[in-house]
N, C-alpha and C positions, 0 to 999 in steps of 0.2 A: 464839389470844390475841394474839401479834404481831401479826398482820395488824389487827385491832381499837386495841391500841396506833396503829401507822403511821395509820391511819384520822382516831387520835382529835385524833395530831401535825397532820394536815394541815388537818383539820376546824378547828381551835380555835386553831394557832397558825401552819402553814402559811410558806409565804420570805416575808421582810421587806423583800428586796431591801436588805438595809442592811450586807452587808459589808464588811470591812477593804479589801478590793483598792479603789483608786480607777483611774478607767478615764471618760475623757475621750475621747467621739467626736472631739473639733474638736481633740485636741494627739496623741490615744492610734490613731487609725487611720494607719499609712502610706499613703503612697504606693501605691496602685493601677494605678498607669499601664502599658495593656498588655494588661491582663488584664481576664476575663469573666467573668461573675456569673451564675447564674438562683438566685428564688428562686421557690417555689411559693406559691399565695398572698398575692401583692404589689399585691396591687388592698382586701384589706384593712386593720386597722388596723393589725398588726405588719409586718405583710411590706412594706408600701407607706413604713411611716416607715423600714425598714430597708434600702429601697432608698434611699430620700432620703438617709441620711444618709452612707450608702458612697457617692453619687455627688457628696454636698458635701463632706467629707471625705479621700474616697480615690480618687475622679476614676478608677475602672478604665476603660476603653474603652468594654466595654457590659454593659450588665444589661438580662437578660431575665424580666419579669413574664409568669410562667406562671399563671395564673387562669379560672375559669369562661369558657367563649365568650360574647358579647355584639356588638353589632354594633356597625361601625367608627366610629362619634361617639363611644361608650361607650369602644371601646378607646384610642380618642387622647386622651379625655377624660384616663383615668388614666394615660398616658404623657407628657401635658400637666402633670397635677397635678405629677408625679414628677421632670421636667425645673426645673418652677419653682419648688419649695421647694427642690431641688436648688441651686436660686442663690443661698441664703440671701444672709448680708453680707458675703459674697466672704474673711471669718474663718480659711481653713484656709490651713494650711502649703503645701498642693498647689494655691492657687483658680489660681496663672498655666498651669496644665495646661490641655489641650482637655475641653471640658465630656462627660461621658456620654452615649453615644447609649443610649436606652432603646425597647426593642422587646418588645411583648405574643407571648404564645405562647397558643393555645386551650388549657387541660389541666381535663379533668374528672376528678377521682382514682378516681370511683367507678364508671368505664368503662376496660376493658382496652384497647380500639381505642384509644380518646381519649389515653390515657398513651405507647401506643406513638406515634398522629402527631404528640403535641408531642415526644417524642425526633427523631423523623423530621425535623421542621421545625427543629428548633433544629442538627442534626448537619450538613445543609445546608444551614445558613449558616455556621457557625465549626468551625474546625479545631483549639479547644482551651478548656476550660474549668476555670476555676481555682478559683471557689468555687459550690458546692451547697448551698445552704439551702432543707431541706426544711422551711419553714413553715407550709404548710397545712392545716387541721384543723378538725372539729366534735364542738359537743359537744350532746346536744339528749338530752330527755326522750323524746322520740316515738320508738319503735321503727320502725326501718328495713331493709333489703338495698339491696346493691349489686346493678348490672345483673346479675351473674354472681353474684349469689343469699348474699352474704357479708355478714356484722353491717355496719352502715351504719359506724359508727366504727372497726374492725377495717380495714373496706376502703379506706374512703377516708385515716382518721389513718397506717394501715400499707402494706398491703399493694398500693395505686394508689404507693406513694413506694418501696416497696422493688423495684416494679419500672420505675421511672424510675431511680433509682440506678443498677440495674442494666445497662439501657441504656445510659448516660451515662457510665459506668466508665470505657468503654474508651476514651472521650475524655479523661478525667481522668487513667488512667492515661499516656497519650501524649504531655498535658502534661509529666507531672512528668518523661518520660523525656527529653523534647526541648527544657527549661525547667528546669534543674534546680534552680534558684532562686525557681524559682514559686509553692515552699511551697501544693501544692491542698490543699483543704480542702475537707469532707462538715461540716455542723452541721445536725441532726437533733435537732428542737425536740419535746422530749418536756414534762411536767409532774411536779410534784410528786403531781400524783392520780393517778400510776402505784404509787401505794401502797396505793389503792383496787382491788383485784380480785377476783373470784373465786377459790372455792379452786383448789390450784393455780398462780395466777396468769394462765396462757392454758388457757383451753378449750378445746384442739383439735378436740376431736369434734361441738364446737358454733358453731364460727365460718361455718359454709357455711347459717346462719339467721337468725332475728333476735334469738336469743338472752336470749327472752321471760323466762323464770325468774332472769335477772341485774335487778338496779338499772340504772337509766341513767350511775350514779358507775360501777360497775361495766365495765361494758361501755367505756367512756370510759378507764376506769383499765388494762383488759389494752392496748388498742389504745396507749397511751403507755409501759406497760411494754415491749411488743413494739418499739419505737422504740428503746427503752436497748438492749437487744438488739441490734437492728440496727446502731448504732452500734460496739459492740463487736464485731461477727463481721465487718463493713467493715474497722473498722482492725484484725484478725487477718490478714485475709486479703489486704488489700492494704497492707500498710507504708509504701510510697509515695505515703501519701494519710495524711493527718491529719485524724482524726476526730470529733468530740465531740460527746456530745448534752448538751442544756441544756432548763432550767425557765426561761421568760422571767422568771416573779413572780406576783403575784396582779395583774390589768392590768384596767383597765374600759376594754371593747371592746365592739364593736359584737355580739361572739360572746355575750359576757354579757348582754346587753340582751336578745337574741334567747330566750334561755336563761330567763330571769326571765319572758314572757310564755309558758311550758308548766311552770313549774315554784314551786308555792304554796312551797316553803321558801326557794328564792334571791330571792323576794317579800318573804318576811316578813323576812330578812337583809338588803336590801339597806341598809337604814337605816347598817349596820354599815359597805360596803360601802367608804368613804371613810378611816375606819379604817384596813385593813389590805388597801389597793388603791391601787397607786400609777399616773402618768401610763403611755402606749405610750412618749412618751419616753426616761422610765426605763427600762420593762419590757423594750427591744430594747437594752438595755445588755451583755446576756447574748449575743444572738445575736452581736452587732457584736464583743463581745471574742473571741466562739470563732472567729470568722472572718476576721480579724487579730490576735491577740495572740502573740506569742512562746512566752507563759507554758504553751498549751495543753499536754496530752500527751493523745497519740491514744488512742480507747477509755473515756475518762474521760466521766463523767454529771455536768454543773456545776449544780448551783445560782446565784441571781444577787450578785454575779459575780465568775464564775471559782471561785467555792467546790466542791470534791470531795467525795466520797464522803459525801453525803448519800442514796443513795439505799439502798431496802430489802433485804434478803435476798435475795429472791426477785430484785430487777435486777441482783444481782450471780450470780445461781446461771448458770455458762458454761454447763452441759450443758441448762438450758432454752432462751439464745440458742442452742447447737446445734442442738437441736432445733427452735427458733422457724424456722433458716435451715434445713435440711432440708425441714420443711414446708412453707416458702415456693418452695423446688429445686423441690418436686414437682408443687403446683399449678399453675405460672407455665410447670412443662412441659408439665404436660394441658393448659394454655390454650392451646399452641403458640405461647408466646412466648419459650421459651427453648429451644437446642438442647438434645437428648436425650442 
């Protein structure tokens, strides 16, 4: 009955992106300078205005858009796009700093190789990385598997970022030893439809399929539950890293558009859609505060923005993210990607 409640909450009245915190990219992001960025997924609509507006804003050194492979007109294309809105009207506290260099990474989430060479490639070239925003994500009606046979959403929303994370740790952690001031940051973009799952919450014994007898909200909802999780068992385990997952908003993206052509009810809703769906603009207000604001505390699941402890039962239950990261220990060691 809870889980039907949270259902009904999200279904019907769902983030409004309308709270009390005010939080201003162009007065509210510091100073950047110095420091490096990847985010996953920066070549679409959240990821790519959330670089723009840390490279207008907060001028870090470089940021790295990690995104499907594409060949190199495509890639400069969206490293073009990201430089020149980046210039906006020169507005921010920091515009007399050196502009962002911005460099594309191949990462396909839903391939273990492919996550491991974009660690590989990004590790040789920088020697320290300060903010990780895991932004990449689908959400689709059509049942799927990853290359290595895992729910299409499971693999690529989770478990392709929890092993990039992992990878990439031990660069973050060497930051904050040798920076101590570099405040690193993990922001692990989960949603409000982590409130939609199955019973239980995660499947265990069904996520190595496609996970047929789930909904498509379903399937979509454990894989962003599994993210809150993730978030929480990072900042346990590494305290020198400040962590937080966030619900961007209800945002009309190019993921929803795609979404509406397999699915007859986000059809018949979409009339609605303007209503209770705000600009990317907006909707990156969330990620941009968790990954400069002061206000954060590690381990925390924000609604937009910067609001806590919204999220359900079940993303608060520790002994499921135990077990979520345990699970995750074991498979990413049969993959031989992590030592035994």
């Amino acid at each position: 009955m809870s889980q039907l409640r949270e259902a009904a909450r999200v279904t019907l009245f769902g983030s409004r992106n309308a709270s009390k915190r005010s939080f201003d990219p162009a007065n509210d992001i510091p100073s950047l300078s110095g420091k490096v960025v990847l985010i996953t997924g920066a070549a679409g609509d959240l990821g790519r205005q959330t670089a723009i507006d840390l490279a207008r804003y907060g001028r870090p050194t470089r940021i790295y858009v990690a995104d499907l492979p594409r060949d190199a007109d495509a890639k400069e294309g969206v490293i073009e796009r990201v430089r020149r809105e980046a210039q906006g009207d020169g507005s921010s506290d920091h515009s007399e700093e050196e502009a962002t260099e911005v460099r594309f990474l191949d990462l396909d989430l839903t391939v273990f190789e492919s996550v491991r060479q974009c660690a590989a490639e990004f590790l040789a070239q920088e020697r320290r990385l300060d903010v990780l925003i895991l932004n990449a994500g689908i959400i689709s009606a059509k049942m799927g598997i990853t290359k290595e046979g895992y729910e299409k959403h499971f693999g690529l929303n989770y478990l392709g970022h929890a092993l990039l994370s992992r990878l990439l740790i031990p660069s973050m952690l060497s930051t904050a030893e040798q920076h101590p001031d570099a405040d690193v940051r993990v922001v692990v973009v989960s949603s409000e439809g982590h409130a939609i799952t199955p019973a239980g919450g995660i499947q265990f014994d069904k996520l190595k399929s496609s996970c047929a007898d789930m909904s498509y909200a379903q399937r979509y909802g454990q894989s962003k539950l599994a993210l809150i999780g993730l978030a929480r068992e990072l900042a346990q385990r590494y305290p020198s890293l400040k962590t937080a997952a966030v619900h961007p908003g209800r945002i009309l993206t190019g993921m929803a558009t795609s979404l509406s052509k397999e699915s007859l009810l986000v059809r018949l809703t979409a009339p609605l859609a303007p209503l209770v769906c705000v600009s990317v603009s907006i909707g990156i207000r969330n990620h941009l505060w968790a990954a400069t604001s002061p206000d954060v505390v590690s381990g925390k699941y924000y609604e937009p923005v910067g609001v806590p402890d919204k999220e359900t039962g079940e993303a608060k239950n520790a002994d499921l993210s135990r077990r979520l990261w345990e699970w995750t220990e074991q498979e990413l060691k049969s993959a031989g990607l992590l030592d035994a």
